[in-house]
C-alpha positions in Angstrom: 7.7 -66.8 23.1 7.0 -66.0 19.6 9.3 -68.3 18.2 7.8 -71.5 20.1 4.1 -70.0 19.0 5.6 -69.8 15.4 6.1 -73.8 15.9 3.2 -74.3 17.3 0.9 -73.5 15.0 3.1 -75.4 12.2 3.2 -78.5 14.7 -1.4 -77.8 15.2 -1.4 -77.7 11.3 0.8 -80.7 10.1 -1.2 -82.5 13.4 -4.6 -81.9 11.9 -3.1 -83.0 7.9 -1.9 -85.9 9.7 -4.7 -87.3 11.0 -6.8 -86.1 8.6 -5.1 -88.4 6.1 -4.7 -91.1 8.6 -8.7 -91.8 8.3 -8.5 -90.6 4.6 -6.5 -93.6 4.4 -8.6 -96.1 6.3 -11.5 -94.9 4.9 -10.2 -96.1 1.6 -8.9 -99.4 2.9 -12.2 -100.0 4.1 -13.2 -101.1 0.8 -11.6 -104.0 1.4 -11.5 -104.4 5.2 -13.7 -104.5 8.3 -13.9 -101.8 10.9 -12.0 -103.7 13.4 -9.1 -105.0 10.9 -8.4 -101.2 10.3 -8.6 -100.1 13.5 -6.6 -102.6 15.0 -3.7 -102.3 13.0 -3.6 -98.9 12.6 -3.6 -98.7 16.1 -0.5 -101.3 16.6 1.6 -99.4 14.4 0.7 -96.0 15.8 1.4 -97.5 19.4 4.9 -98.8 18.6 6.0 -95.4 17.0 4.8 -93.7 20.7 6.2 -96.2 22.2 9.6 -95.3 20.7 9.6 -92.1 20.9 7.9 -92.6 24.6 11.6 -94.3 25.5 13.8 -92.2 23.6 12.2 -89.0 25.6 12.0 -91.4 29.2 8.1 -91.1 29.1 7.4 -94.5 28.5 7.4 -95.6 32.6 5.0 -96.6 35.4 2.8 -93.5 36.9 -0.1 -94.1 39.4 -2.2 -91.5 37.3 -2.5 -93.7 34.5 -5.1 -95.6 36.0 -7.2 -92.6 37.0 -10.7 -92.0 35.9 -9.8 -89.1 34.0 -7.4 -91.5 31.8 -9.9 -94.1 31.4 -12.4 -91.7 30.3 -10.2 -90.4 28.0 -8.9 -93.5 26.3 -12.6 -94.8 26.1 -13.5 -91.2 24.1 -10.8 -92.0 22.1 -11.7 -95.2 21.0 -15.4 -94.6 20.5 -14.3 -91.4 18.3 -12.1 -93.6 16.3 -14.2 -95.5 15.3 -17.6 -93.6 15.1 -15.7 -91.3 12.6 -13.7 -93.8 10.3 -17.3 -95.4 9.9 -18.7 -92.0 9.3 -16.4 -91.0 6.6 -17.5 -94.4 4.6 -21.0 -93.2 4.2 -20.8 -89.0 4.1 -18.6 -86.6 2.1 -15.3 -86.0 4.3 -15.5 -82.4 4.5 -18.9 -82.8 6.1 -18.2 -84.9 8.3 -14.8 -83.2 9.2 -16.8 -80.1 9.5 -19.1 -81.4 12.6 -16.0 -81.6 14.3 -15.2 -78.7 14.4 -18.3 -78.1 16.6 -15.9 -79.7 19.4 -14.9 -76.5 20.9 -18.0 -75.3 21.1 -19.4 -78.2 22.6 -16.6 -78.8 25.3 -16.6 -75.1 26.6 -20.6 -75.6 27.3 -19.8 -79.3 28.9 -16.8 -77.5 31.0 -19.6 -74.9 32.5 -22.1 -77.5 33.3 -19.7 -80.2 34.9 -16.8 -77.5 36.1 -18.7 -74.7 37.1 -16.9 -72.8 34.7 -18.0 -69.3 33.7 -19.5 -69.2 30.2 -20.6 -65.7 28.8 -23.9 -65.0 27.0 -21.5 -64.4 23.7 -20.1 -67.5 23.6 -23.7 -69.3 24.0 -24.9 -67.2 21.0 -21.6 -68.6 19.6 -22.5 -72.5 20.4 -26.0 -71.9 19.1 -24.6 -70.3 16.0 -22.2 -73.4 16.0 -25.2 -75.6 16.0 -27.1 -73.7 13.5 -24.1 -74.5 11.4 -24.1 -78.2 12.3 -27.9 -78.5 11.3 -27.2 -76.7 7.7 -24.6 -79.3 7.6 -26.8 -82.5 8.0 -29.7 -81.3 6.5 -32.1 -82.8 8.6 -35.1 -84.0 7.4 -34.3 -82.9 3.7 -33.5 -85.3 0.9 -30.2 -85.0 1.4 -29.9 -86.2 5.0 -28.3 -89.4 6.1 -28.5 -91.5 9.4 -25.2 -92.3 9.0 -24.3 -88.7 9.7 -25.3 -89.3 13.0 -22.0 -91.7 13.8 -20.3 -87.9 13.0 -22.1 -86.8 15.7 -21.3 -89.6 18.0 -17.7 -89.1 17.0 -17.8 -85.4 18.1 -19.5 -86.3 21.2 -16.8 -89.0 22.1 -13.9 -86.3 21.1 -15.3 -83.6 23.7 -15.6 -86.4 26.2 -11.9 -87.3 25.3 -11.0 -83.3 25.5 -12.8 -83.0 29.1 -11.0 -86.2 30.6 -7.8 -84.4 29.0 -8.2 -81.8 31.2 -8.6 -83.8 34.2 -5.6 -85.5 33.9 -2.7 -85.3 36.7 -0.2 -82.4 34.6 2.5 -84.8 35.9 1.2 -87.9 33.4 4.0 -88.7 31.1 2.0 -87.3 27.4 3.4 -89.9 25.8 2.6 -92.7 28.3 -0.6 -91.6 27.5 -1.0 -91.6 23.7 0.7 -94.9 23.8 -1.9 -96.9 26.5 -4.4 -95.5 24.5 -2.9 -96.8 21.0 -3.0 -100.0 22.5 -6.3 -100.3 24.0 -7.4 -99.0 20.5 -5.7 -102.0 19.1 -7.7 -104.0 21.4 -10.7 -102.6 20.9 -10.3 -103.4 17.1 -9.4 -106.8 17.6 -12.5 -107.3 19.5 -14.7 -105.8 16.9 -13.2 -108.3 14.8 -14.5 -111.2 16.3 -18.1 -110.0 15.3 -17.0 -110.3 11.7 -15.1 -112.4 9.4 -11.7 -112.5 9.1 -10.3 -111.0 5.9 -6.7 -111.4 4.8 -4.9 -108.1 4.0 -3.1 -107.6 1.1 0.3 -106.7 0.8 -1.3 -102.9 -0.6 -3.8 -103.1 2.3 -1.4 -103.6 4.8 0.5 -100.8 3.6 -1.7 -98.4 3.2 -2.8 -99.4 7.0 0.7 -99.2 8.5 1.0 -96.0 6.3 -2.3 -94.3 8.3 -0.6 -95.7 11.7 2.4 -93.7 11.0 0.2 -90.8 10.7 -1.8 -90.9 13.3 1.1 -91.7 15.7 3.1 -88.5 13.7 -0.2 -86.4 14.4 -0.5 -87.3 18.3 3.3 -86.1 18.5 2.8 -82.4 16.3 0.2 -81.7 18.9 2.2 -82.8 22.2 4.8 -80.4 20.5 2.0 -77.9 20.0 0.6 -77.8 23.3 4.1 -77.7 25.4 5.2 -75.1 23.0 2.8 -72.4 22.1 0.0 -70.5 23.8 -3.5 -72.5 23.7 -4.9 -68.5 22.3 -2.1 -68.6 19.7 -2.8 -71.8 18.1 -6.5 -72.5 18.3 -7.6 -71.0 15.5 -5.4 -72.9 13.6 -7.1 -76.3 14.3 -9.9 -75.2 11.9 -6.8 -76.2 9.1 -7.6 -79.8 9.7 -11.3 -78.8 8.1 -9.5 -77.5 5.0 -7.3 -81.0 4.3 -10.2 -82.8 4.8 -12.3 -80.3 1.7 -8.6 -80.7 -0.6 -8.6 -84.5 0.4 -12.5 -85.2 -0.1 -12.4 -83.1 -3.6 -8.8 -84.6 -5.1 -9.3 -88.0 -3.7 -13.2 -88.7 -3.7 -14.6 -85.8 -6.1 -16.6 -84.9 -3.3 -17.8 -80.9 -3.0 -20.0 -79.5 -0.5 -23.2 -78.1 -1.7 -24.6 -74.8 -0.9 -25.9 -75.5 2.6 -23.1 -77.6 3.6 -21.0 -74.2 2.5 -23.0 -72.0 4.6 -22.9 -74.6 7.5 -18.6 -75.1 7.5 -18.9 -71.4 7.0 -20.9 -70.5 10.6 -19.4 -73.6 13.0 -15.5 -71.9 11.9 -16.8 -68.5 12.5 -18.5 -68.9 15.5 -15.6 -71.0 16.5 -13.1 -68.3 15.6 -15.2 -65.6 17.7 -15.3 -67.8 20.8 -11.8 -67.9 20.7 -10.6 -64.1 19.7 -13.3 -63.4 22.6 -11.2 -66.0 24.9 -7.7 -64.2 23.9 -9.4 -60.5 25.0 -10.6 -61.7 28.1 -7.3 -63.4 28.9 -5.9 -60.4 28.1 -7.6 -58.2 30.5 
């Protein structure tokens, strides 16, 4: 078991520098493009790679489940996130807005005990309020530093725990692929209606590559987590998702310049501690 935990937690870290750089990329492109032009094609390109790899591992057939509410939800979570957060990072330093994120955890164990009935310790709601303490030093609120556009962060980490609760809803016997690729394309879709709110702008040959580039990706990020999560125990790589938080501080600083300032600091700092606790507290208890 500690062998397939070892690859885990590599497949959880090159996941989160995957995507990471995905919507580095099409935050860059969107210099030149609308929403929906990036969204659309990075989504047709990341569907035709899970596609492939869909047939080559004989995921990519019919299943009744596909259709279920928990898929829907999901796929509708992950559109809304896709979107909310390459629109984000145009208009906010990426660390920061990387760094609400990371609230997710937080947020989707709180959701799980209001919808599920699932148990949820006084420690870990000290934890989420910490977490949200952390969030709040992070947008600055009502200081001169604050942006409303920080708030399509926080739609995109409200769409991502809605897209992690559907997840867990979803019939175990669901190919994973079939999955990522359905929701790939209704992505796709999604972008190309978006587009016909705006006008059409011709990609360049470097725009298009840089697009099919952040398809690849996302598509190589969606498959390092299917081989985390069949491989490793959820305790044992956890943790390790906060590594998607430090690409997006090396990307945002070598790319962009951009460094978070003192309360930004402080903010990252508490939302991956608090985050860190809940889960070492998680790993005793499942222990016992």
């Amino acid at each position: 078991m500690q062998q397939r935990n070892l690859l885990g937690i590599a497949a959880t870290i090159g996941a989160g520098a995957n995507m990471m750089s995905s919507d580095a990329v099409a935050r860059a492109v969107m210099a030149d493009l609308p929403l929906g032009e990036v969204i659309a094609v990075r989504a047709v390109v990341a569907a035709l790679i899970l596609a492939a790899a869909g047939l080559v591992q004989a995921q990519l057939r019919w299943h009744p489940g596909i259709v279920s509410l928990p898929v829907i939800l999901r796929i509708l979570g992950e559109i809304g996130a896709s979107m909310f957060f390459v629109s984000a990072l145009v208009h906010m330093p990426v660390a920061n807005a990387a760094a609400i994120l990371q609230f997710i955890p937080l947020v989707t164990t709180l959701a799980a005990a209001w919808l599920f009935h699932e148990r949820v310790g006084w420690r870990r709601m000290l934890a989420a309020l910490a977490g949200f303490i952390g969030v709040l030093l992070i947008l600055k609120p009502g200081m001169a530093g604050f942006t409303w556009w920080s708030l399509l962060a926080i739609g995109a980490m409200a769409c991502m725990s809605a897209r992690d609760l559907a997840t867990s809803r979803i019939d175990r016997s669901v190919p994973t692929l079939l999955i990522g690729t359905v929701s790939a394309v209704c992505a796709a879709l999604a972008g190309a209606a978006l587009m016909t709110t705006t006008t059409y702008v011709p990609p360049t040959p470097h725009d298009l590559a840089r697009l099919v580039g952040a398809g690849v990706l996302l598509a190589m990020g969606f498959i390092c987590l299917v081989v985390a999560m069949r491989n490793a125990e959820m305790s044992a790589i956890a943790p390790f998702r906060y590594f998607t938080l430090l690409w997006a501080i090396l990307i945002g600083y070598f790319v962009w310049g951009e460094v978070p300032d003192v309360p930004a600091w402080a903010g990252i700092a508490i939302v991956v501690g608090a985050g860190l606790y809940a889960f070492a507290r998680e790993r005793r208890l499942a222990r016992e």
